[in-house]
C-alpha positions in Angstrom: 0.0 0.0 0.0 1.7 3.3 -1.2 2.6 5.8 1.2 -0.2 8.4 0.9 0.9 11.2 3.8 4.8 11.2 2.0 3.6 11.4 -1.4 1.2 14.1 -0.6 3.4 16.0 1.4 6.5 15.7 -1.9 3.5 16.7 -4.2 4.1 20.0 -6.2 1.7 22.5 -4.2 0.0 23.6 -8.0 -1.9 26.1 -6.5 0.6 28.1 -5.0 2.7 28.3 -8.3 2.5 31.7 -9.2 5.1 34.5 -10.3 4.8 38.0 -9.9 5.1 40.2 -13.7 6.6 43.4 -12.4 9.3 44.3 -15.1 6.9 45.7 -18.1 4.2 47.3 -19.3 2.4 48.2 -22.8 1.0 51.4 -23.7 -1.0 52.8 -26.7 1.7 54.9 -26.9 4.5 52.5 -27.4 2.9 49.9 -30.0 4.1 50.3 -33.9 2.0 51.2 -36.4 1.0 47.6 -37.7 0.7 44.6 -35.7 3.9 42.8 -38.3 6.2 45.6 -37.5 4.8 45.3 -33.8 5.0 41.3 -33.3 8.3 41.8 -35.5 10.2 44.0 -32.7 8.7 41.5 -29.6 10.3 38.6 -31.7 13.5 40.6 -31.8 13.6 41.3 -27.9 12.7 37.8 -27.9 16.4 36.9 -29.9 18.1 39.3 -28.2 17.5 38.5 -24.7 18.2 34.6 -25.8 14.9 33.1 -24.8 14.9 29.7 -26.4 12.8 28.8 -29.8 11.8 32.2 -29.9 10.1 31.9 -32.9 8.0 29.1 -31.7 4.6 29.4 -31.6 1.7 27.6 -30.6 -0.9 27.1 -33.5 -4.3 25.7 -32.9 -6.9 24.4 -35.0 -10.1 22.4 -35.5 -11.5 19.7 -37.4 -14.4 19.7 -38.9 -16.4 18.5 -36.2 -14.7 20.9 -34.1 -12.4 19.0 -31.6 -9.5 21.5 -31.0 -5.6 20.2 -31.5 -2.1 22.5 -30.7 1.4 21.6 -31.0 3.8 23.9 -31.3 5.5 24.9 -34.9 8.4 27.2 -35.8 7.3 31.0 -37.2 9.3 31.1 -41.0 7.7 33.8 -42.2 6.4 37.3 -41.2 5.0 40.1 -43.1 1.8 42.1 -43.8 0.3 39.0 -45.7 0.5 37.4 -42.2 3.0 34.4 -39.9 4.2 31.4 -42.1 4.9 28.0 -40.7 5.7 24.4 -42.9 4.6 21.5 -42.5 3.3 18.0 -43.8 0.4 18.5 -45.7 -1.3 15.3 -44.7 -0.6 16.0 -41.7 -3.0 17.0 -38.9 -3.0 20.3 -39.0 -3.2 20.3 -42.3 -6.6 18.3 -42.5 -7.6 20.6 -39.9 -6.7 23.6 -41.7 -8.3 22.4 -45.3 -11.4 21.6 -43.0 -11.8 25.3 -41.8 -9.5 27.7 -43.0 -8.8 29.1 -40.1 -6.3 29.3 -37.2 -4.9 31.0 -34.0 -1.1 30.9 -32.7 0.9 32.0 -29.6 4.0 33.1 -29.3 4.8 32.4 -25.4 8.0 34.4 -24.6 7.9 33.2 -21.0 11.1 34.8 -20.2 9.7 38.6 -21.1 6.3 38.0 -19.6 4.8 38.2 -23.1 2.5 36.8 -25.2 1.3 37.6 -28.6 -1.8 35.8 -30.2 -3.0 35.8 -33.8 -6.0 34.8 -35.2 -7.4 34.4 -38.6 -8.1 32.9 -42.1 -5.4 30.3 -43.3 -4.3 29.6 -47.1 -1.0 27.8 -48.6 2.0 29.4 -49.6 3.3 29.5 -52.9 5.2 26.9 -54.4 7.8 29.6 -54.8 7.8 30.6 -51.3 7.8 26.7 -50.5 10.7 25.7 -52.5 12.7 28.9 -51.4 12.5 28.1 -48.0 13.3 24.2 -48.5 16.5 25.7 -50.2 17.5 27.3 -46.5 16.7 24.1 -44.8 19.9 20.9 -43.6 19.7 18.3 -45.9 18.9 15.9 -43.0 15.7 17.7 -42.4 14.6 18.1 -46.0 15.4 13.7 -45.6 13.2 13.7 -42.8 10.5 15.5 -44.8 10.0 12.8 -47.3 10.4 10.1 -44.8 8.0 10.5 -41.9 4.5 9.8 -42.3 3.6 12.9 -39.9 0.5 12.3 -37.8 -0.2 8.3 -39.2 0.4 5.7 -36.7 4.0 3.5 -36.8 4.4 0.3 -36.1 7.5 0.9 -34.0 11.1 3.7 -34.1 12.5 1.1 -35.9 10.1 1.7 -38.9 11.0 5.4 -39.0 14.9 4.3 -38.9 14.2 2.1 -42.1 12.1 4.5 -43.8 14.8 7.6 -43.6 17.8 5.1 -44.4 15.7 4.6 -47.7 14.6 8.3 -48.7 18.9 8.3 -47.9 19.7 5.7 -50.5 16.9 7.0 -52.9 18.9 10.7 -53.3 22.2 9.8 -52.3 23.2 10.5 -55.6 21.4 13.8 -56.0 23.3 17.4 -54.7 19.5 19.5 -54.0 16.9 17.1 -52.7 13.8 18.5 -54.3 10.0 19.5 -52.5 8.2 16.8 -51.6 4.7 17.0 -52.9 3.0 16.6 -50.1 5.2 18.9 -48.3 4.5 22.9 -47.9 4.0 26.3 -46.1 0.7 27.1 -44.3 -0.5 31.6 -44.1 -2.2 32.8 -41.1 -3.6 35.9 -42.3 -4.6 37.8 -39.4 -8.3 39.3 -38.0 -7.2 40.0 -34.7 -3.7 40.3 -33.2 -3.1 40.9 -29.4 -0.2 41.8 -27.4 -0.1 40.9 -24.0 2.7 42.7 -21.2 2.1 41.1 -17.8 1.8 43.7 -15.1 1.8 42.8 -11.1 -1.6 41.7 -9.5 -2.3 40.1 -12.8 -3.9 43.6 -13.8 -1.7 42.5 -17.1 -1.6 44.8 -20.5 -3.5 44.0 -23.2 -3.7 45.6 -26.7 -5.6 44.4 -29.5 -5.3 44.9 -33.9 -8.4 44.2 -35.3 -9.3 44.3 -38.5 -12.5 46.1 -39.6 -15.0 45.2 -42.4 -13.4 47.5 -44.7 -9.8 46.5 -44.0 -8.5 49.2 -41.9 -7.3 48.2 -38.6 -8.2 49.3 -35.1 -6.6 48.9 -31.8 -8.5 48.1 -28.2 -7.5 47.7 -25.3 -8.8 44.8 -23.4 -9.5 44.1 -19.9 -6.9 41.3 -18.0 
């Protein structure tokens, strides 16, 4: 019979985990113009003060039925179209995203007491934009991109092992392994973008793009 008073009393006490956010704050006054060049500075602080993967994001979807999934993918693109990520497109994620269309990511810079959140309508990249990318990424990865079967169930690692040793032999002859076709960049072109500062007593910053019916773009601010 376990030990129920020792194991309660080595338990991680959950519901006094808590840290106090006392080093920031966001005004109206200090956000850029545009939520890209805006989430675009946060990602530099982000680099600069080294907070690991700080280009990773969260991205959630649904499927058609409307059972929610995240997992976290790697930010490869950023402009005014919206945030890029790549991916499998049978993956997932992808069969969510064909389902709906439509998204929401986190970026969770811990370290700053930031977060930013975006939401909107999804689309594919080019195949320009694709293949230009697969150009920047390690030949092992672009490997791994042909030989995992993202998201279907495996027999076992051993499976995986086999099928990237034969993707290996299949272009170990060839200098620029090419796009797989099943294999691409995902848009998230933004309705609403927030930035969130935490404050102390949780009465946190939050300031809001949204995008109006006629395009333009207007900026809240939004209770804690």
């Amino acid at each position: 019979m376990p030990d129920v008073t020792l194991a309660s009393e080595s338990a991680i006490n959950l519901p006094a985990m808590r840290v106090s956010y006392e080093h920031g704050e966001l005004s109206e006054a200090q956000l850029l113009p545009t939520w890209h060049e805006q989430l675009k500075a946060w990602l530099d602080e982000a680099v600069a003060a080294g907070l690991p993967e700080a280009n990773a994001m969260v991205l959630a979807t649904a499927d058609a039925d409307g059972l929610p999934s995240s997992r976290t993918v790697l930010l490869k693109g950023l402009d005014e179209r919206g945030v890029v990520f790549f991916t499998n497109y049978t993956s997932t994620k992808s069969h969510d995203l064909m389902a709906t269309r439509y998204a929401s990511a986190t970026f969770p810079w811990y370290g700053l007491h930031r977060q930013a959140h975006v939401r909107g309508t999804v689309d594919k990249v080019s195949l320009q934009e694709t293949a230009a990318y697969w150009a920047q990424r390690p030949r092992g990865s672009q490997l791994g991109a042909w030989a995992s079967p993202q998201s279907a169930v495996v027999s076992g690692r051993q499976s995986l092992e086999s099928a990237l040793a034969a993707v290996e032999r299949r272009f170990e002859d060839v200098d620029e392994v090419p796009v797989p076709p099943h294999w691409g960049g995902w848009r998230i072109r933004p309705e609403v973008v927030e930035f969130w500062q935490g404050r102390q007593d949780r009465m946190h910053d939050r300031l809001r793009f949204r995008q109006t019916r006629d395009g333009a773009w207007r900026i809240q601010r939004i209770g804690p």
